[in-house]
C-alpha positions, 0 to 999 in steps of 0.5 A: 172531166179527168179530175171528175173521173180520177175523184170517182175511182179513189172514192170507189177504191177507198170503198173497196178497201172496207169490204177486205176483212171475214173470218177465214181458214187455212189449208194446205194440201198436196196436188200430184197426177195419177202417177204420183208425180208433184205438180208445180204451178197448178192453180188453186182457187176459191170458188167464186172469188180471186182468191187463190195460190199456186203450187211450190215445185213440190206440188204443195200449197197454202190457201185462206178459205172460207170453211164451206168452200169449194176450191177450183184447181186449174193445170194446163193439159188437165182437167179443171177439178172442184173440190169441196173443203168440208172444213178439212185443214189438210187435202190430197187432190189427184188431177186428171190429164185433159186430152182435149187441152186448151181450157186455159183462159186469155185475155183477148180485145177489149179485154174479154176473157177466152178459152184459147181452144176457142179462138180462130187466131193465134196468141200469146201470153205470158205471166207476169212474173216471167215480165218482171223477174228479168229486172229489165226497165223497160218491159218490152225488152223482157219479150225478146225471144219469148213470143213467135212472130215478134222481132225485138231489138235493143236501140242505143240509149242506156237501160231505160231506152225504147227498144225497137217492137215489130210484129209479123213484119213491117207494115207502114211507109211511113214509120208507124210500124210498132204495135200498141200497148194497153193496160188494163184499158189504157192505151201507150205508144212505144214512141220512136226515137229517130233522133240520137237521144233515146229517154225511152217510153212511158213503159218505163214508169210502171212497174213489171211486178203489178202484171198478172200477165202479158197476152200478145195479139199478132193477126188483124183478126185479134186486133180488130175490135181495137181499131186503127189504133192496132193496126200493127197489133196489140200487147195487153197487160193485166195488173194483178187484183187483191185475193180473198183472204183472212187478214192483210197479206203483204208482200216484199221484194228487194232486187240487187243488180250489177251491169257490166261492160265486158267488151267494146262494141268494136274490136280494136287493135293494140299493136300500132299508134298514133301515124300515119306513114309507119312513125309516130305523130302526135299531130295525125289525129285519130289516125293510128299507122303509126309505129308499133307501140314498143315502150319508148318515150314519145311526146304527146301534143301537149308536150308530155313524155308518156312512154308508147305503149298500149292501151288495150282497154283504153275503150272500156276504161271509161264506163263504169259498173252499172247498180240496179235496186228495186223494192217492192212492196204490195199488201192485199186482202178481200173477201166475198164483197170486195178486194184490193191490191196496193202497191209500191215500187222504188228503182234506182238505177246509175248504168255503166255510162257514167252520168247516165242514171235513171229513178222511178217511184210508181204507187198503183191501187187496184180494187173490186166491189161486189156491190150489190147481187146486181151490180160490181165494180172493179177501179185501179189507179197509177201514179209513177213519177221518173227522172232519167239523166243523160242518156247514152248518146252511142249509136249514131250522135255525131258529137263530141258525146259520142265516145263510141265514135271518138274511139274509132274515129278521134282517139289513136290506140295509145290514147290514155284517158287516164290523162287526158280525163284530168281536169287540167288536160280539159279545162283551160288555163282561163277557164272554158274548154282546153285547146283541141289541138294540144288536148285532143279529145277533151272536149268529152271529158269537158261536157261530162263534167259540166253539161247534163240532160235531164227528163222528169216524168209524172204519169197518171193512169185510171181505170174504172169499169162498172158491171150489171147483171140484169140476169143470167144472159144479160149484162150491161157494162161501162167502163172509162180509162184515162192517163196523164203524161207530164214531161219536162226537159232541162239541157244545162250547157257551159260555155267553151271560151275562156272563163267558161263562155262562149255562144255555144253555152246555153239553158233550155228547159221544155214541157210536154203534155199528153192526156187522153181518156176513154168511155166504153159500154157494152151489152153482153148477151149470152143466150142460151141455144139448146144442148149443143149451140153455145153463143154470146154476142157483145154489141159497144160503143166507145170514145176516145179523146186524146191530146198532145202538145208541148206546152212550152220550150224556152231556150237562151241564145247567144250564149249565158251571160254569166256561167253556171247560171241557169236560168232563161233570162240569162240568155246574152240574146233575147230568148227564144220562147215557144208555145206550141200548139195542143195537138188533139184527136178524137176517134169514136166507135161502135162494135160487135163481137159475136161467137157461136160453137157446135157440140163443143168442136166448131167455133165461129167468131164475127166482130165489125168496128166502125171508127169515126176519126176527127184526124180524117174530119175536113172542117165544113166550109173547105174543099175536103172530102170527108173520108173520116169512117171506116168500117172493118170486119174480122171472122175467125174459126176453129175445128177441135177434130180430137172432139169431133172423133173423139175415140176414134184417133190414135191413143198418141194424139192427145189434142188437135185443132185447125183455125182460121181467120180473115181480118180488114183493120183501117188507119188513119194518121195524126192529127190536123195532117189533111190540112198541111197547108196549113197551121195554127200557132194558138190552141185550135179552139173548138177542137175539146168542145167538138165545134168545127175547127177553125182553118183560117190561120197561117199558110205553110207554102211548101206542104200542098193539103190533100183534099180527099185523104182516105183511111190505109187499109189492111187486109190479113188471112191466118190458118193455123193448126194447134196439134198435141201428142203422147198425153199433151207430152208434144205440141206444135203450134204452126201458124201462115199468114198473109196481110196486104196494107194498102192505101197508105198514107204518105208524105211523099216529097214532090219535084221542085216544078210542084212549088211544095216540098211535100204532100200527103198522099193515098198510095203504096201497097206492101204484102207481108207472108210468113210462118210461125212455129211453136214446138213445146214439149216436156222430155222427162217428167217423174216425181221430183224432176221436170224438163220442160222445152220451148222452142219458136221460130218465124219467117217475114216475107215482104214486097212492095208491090206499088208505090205511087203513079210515077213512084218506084222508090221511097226513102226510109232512113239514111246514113252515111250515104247508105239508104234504106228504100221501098222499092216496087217489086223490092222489100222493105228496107233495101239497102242502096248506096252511091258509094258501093263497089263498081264491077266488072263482068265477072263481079271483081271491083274496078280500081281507078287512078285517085289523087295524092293521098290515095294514088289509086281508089275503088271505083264508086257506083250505086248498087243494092247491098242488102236489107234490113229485115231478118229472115227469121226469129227464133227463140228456145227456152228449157225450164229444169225444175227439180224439187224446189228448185228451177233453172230456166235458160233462154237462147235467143237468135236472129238470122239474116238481116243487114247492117252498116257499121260506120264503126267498121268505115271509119275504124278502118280508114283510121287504122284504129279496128282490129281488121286494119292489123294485116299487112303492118309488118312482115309478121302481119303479111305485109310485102317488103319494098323500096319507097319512092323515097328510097326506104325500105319497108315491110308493109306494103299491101295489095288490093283486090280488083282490076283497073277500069278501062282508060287507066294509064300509067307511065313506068320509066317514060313509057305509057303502059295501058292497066285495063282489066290488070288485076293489081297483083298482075300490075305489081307482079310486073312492077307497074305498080308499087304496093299500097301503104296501110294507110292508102290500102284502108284509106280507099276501104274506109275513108270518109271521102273515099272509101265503100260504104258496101265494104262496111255493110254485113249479115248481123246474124247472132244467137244470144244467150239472152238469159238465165235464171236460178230459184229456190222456193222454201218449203211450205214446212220452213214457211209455216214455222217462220209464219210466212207465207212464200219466200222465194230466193233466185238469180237472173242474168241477162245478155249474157253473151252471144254464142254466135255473131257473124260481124267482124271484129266483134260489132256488137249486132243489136247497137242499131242508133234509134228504134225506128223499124228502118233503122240499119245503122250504128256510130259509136255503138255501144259496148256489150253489157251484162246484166247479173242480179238477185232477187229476194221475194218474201210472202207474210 
């Protein structure tokens, strides 16, 4: 079916391509307001075509027309203006402001075309060019605070990782919160990572500068036509089409970028090495309270004499400066009878971690056809090819890749690398990895010289849609779309005994297969219903069909017999070798979308999808109940009231329009879950010819099926008001929502009496309520300067209002003995812990009698402290544009929202962070004392809290009650002596006795999360180069935080996975910024 299908769009496309060429005519022209002023970014098109251009920053523009056309010109807050050419060279055209506003056009479901003054819901698009010119690889990470309502952050992983997406709220218990991604009908995943290696998504194999552009739909009522699939919500990308033209019009792009580390993820101190009681050991590990670093010579554990000094950017010193290239090239032509679009792009991108790199090639071929006065066709196919190596394992690996955790953790502050990176230092003597105790930590320098991870990716994707017009109210259309990922992963790892052996060497290679393809037809209706009534009403079909499995994964064991050689057969063991079951879903559909509207001022939009889901199908013959169709409605509004009084409202109220909404979405799950009790190690045959599947395979006893599994239902409401002001100067955009998930598929862990671990169950019901906010503006406009501002802001509140019967908390995520819960009458992402602080009434922590290392401890309990959510998202941009000149800068901030820092735990219980500094020394407010051993030091220390009741000490022979004592009163009565460094941060943050909560904090930042400079050429340059643009800018990207509430400067958006409960980092990675430049020429 998919070679068929792929077969018919290059054979339709290779068509498209002839139909290109038809005598054509320049013109230029000059698009000002009635003022005079030059407008910038007005579009300009041929009538009747995709043919077009933009105006410069000087209003100017150069368009290939037909001498007989009429040109469109569109501009946002003023009124569509056609203007006929009359075979004229040159044109002068003033546009009219537009108090009604709004005319612009969005892509909405299924890829209808809308006027957005129409729709009864809020959406958000975005050009392309604003995607592409970030120069981010994944093109998720270009939204971060772009859109209202959408909390983006970054997940560890280098460049290429997936980021974490989540749209008005999390809305899932059981993980599947991030919203779809479909391109031009092609539906992707944002796959969560939850382990500790993040290769990121398919996202990262196509290229930003093919969109035309990017619409973001939030409300279950802009979703709804896509069905279970965008019950978290939708971001639609549209490719860019060929334009009418005379000749072949080629495009060039080269972009240039340096990544650069300019602080560590963590702040860590310089003055005090390797220790533990105040003198320097080189046997105490990671430990650093050792002596201060004075220039002396000291011995290492190898037995080296290194001077003892610092090493104060030891933990930068490791990576190196990031190279980012992309070349783009596109040629495209057409005329009335067709066009088309080809393009190509080359990245190569080695980030600031060394090993860690990642290349892609995408090819995309986009084409229409005007076949006949009946018919038309529009096709367009990817290919994308990518490797990507040796992703960064910060954040949350708890290996020897983790460098991030080695130097919080494993490295003192003196550590030099510049020493123990030498390959004498970590290999052995008889080959292998050196000795840990006399090379410590090298056993990181040992696996980036020898080991690797890397993951090949092809991807395939084709769209293809044919258009009727059975006549002027009529059209029939079909459409099919179908995609093929192929991933391959090959792990090389080098035994660490002598000769390079060892049963921890070992070679692993596995594929993965996912494909899926859609049939889509629709009749569109738009009768015609008098002056006054407009209406169309869509009535469609559709089948989805996907399947997922991996193919193969094959994995030595027991070590390599020969070193180096990798290959599955030289496994010292036999291999282990697995093939997996194809995991396959089919889902079909039918679906209506109706609209209507009054005298251009009221507006009504109806739609209802019903989804038949094979993941809920029970197979005949079993006790299931079959639950598998769902139906779900949406009806949206909207009054445009400045049309309603037209004449009757104030001169500064230039546009006005209320909506609302109400949207019902079901969700299913994956598939062959209904049925967990079982499984199939074979391809379930039947399942691609629609036979029932077969249930007769293996029993898995500790999974109990359910027999009557329901789709989860979300409800949403949505009212809005969009109002602008002083000639369309202001605007405000406000939107409130509500959305009620209930019926929530879950795998619930059940007591151990049941005989199962587990079970999939109907259950929970979260609310969601929240506000969004968009404020634009333009503050100065005059002939040759433009300051345009934006500024949006949102507010997720979330309550878990039931779990199940007997239920009252669920686990989402876990580390480190912190917990993220659902908790009934809590919100999503609480954070608890067994090794929070225990309080008295007055809220001071309880200190307990410990052992020899630690004589006295916090006191260890289990309290909340705190959540992961953010209790708002903003985000401001200023766009300057002066003559051919702009400047964009864009802060992003996100407030509230809760995170642990095992960073923080640890660093401090080794002695290694910044914030471990005070009390070392006299100089540093530590207390001048006699040991127990009769030496004078200066670095005691004295912990908050009091002495729980029942704790005793005895002060020469007599026992003396410390209950409800602070330890200053006790110390101030020489009950006690001081604490060392060690023993004071030890009970903060040592693995086994320290307080988690003492590591968890608000991760509040502003970013300033981007800057762009460009120059465009004037059009009087470009004609006598005979091109046809040449636009020269400079981006940077991440380029510093302007506020960040963690201590010792943690970097806030270091989260480990992707996952939307994901709290926590380990090692996190460092800040990197990310500066290049872009040349784009036009011929």
């Amino acid at each position: 079916m998919r070679r068929s299908l792929l077969l018919a769009t290059l054979l339709f496309l290779c068509c498209a391509v002839a139909a290109w060429a038809q005598d054509k005519k320049a013109v230029t022209g000059t698009v000002k307001d009635e003022k005079g002023t030059p407008l910038p970014g007005v579009t300009v098109k041929e009538k009747g075509t995709a043919n077009g251009a933009m105006t410069t920053g000087d209003g100017t523009f150069k368009v290939q027309v037909a001498p007989n056309a009429t040109l469109v010109l569109s501009y946002i807050g003023f009124i569509n203006q056609e203007v006929p050419v009359n075979g004229q060279s040159t044109l002068t055209i003033t546009l009219k402001e537009d108090n009604k506003n709004l005319n612009e056009v969005v892509v909405t479901a299924m890829g209808m075309k809308r006027e957005q003054r129409k729709l009864g819901y809020a959406v958000t698009e975005l050009k392309g060019a604003d995607v592409a010119k970030t120069n981010a690889i994944n093109p998720v990470s270009a939204l971060q605070g772009k859109v209202a309502g959408l909390d983006i952050s970054a997940a560890a992983g280098g460049p290429a990782a997936a980021p974490r997406i989540v749209l008005r709220g999390a809305k899932s218990l059981n993980g599947k919160d991030q919203p779809i991604f479909i391109i031009d009908g092609v539906i992707f995943e944002n796959d969560e990572s939850a382990a500790d290696v993040n290769f990121g998504n398919v996202l990262k194999n196509l290229n930003p500068d093919d969109y035309e552009s990017v619409t973001v739909l939030k409300g279950a009522a802009a979703t709804a036509l896509y069905g279970s699939r965008a019950i978290n919500g939708a971001v639609l990308i549209t490719t860019k089409k060929g334009s009418v033209r005379k000749g072949i019009g080629v495009s060039v792009s080269q972009t240039a970028q340096m990544e650069k580390v300019y602080r560590g993820a963590i702040d860590l101190q310089n003055e005090f090495g390797q220790g533990q009681d105040g003198t320097y050991n080189n046997g105490a590990g990671g430990y650093s309270f050792g002596s201060r670093m004075d220039g002396s010579m000291v011995k290492l554990a190898n037995g080296m004499e290194v001077p003892y000094t610092p090493k104060p950017n030891n933990a930068k010193d490791l990576y190196q400066t990031g190279k980012y290239f992309n070349t783009n090239v596109a040629m495209e032509g057409g005329n009335d009878k067709g066009t088309f679009r080809l393009s190509y792009s080359h990245l190569n991108n080695n980030s600031v971690s060394p090993n860690n790199e990642f290349g892609r090639n995408t090819f995309a071929f986009r084409g229409s056809s005007q076949i006949s006065k009946v018919l038309s066709a529009d096709a367009g196919v990817t290919y994308a090819t990518s490797k990507t190596q040796n992703p960064d394992r910060q954040g949350g690996d708890y290996t020897n890749y983790n460098i991030g955790r080695k130097w919080v953790y494993v490295y003192p502050r003196n550590y030099d690398p510049s020493i123990w990176s030498k390959p004498e230092n970590y290999i052995g003597k008889n080959g292998g990895r050196a000795n840990l105790s006399t090379n410590p930590g090298t056993d990181y320098f040992y696996q980036m010289a020898f080991n690797s991870w890397t993951r090949k990716e092809s991807l395939i994707t084709g769209n293809f849609s044919l258009t009727a017009t059975a006549n002027e109210w009529l059209k029939f259309v079909g459409k099919a779309n179908f995609s093929n990922e192929q991933t391959t992963d090959e792990r090389k790892e080098v035994g660490t005994g002598e000769f390079f052996k060892g049963s921890d060497g070992f070679y692993s290679t596995a594929g993965v297969n996912k494909s899926q393809y859609t049939f889509t037809g629709m009749a569109m209706i738009t009768p015609k219903l008098g002056k006054k009534f407009e209406g169309s009403l869509n009535l469609g079909a559709e089948t989805w069909n996907s399947g997922i499995g991996k193919q193969y994964n094959n994995r030595t064991s027991g070590g390599l017999r020969i070193p180096f050689l990798y290959d599955i057969s030289n496994s010292i063991s036999a291999p282990i070798v697995k093939n997996d079951p194809l995991l396959r879903k089919v889902i079909n559909s039918v679906f209506f979308a109706a609209s209507l509207s009054y005298n251009n001022e009221l507006f009504l939009d109806v739609t209802g999808r019903n989804d038949w889901s094979s993941a809920l199908t029970y197979p005949k013959g079993s006790r299931g109940k079959t639950n598998n169709s769902y139906f779900y409605p949406s009806v949206s509004g909207a009054w445009e009231f400045t049309q309603t009084f037209k004449g009757q409202l104030p001169e500064w109220i230039s546009y006005g329009k209320l909506r609302a909404s109400y949207a019902m979405v079901g969700g299913d799950l994956d598939p062959y879950q209904i049925n967990t009790g079982y499984y199939t190690p074979e391809l379930f045959q039947g399942a691609a010819s629609g036979k029932d599947l077969p249930l007769v395979n293996i029993y898995n006893s500790n999974i109990l099926p359910n027999m009557n599994l329901k789709p989860s239902i979300s409800k949403s409401v949505e009212v809005g008001a969009n109002v602008r002001f002083f000639n369309n100067r202001l605007g405000f955009d406000v939107a409130w929502y509500r959305t009620n998930i209930t019926n929530q598929i879950i795998n619930l862990p059940t007591s151990i009496e049941s005989g199962v671990t587990s079970a999939y169950i109907n259950a929970g019901s979260m609310v969601n309520r929240g506000i969004e906010i968009l404020i634009n503006g333009t503050p100065i406009q005059n002939k040759n300067f433009t300051w345009d501002v934006s500024l949006n802001g949102s507010r997720n509140k979330n309550k878990i209002v039931k779990l199940a019967p007997g239920v009252d908390k669920l686990e989402l995520n876990e580390d480190q003995g912190v917990k993220a819960l659902a908790t009934v009458g809590g919100s999503y992402g609480d954070l608890v812990s067994d090794y929070a602080y225990t309080r008295d009434a007055n809220g001071r922590p309880l200190i307990s009698i410990g052992g020899s290392d630690f004589p006295y401890v916090y006191k260890r309990g289990y309290a909340v402290i705190g959540n992961i959510m953010p209790d708002f998202n903003l985000g401001l941009q200023n766009n300057f544009t002066y003559k051919n000149w702009n400047l964009g800068v864009l802060i992003q901030a996100r407030i509230g929202g809760d995170f642990f820092s095992a960073s923080h735990q640890y660093g401090t219980g080794r002695g290694n962070t910044a914030n471990t500094l005070d009390g070392r020394d006299t100089e540093h407010g530590g207390i001048t004392y006699t040991d127990a051993s009769g030496k004078v030091r200066n670095d005691g220390m004295i912990p908050e809290g009091v002495f729980q009741p029942g704790t005793k000490v005895t002060v020469n022979g007599t026992e003396v009650v410390l209950d409800g004592m602070t330890y200053r009163d006790a110390y101030d009565k020489g009950y006690v002596k001081p604490m060392t460094p060690l023993q004071y941060y030890g009970m903060i943050g040592d693995w086994g006795v320290g307080i988690r909560e003492a590591s968890v904090f608000d991760a509040s930042y502003v970013a300033l999360r981007e800057v762009s400079l460009g120059y465009s050429l004037p059009s009087s340059i470009i004609d006598r180069w005979k091109l046809t643009s040449l636009r020269v800018s400079v981006v940077g990207r991440n380029l510093g935080y302007l506020f960040n509430n963690l201590p010792n400067h943690i970097n806030p958006e270091a989260v480990r996975n992707n996952k939307t409960s994901a709290f926590s980092e380990y090692g996190a990675v460092p800040f990197v910024r990310n500066m290049g430049i872009t040349v784009q020429v036009g011929f």
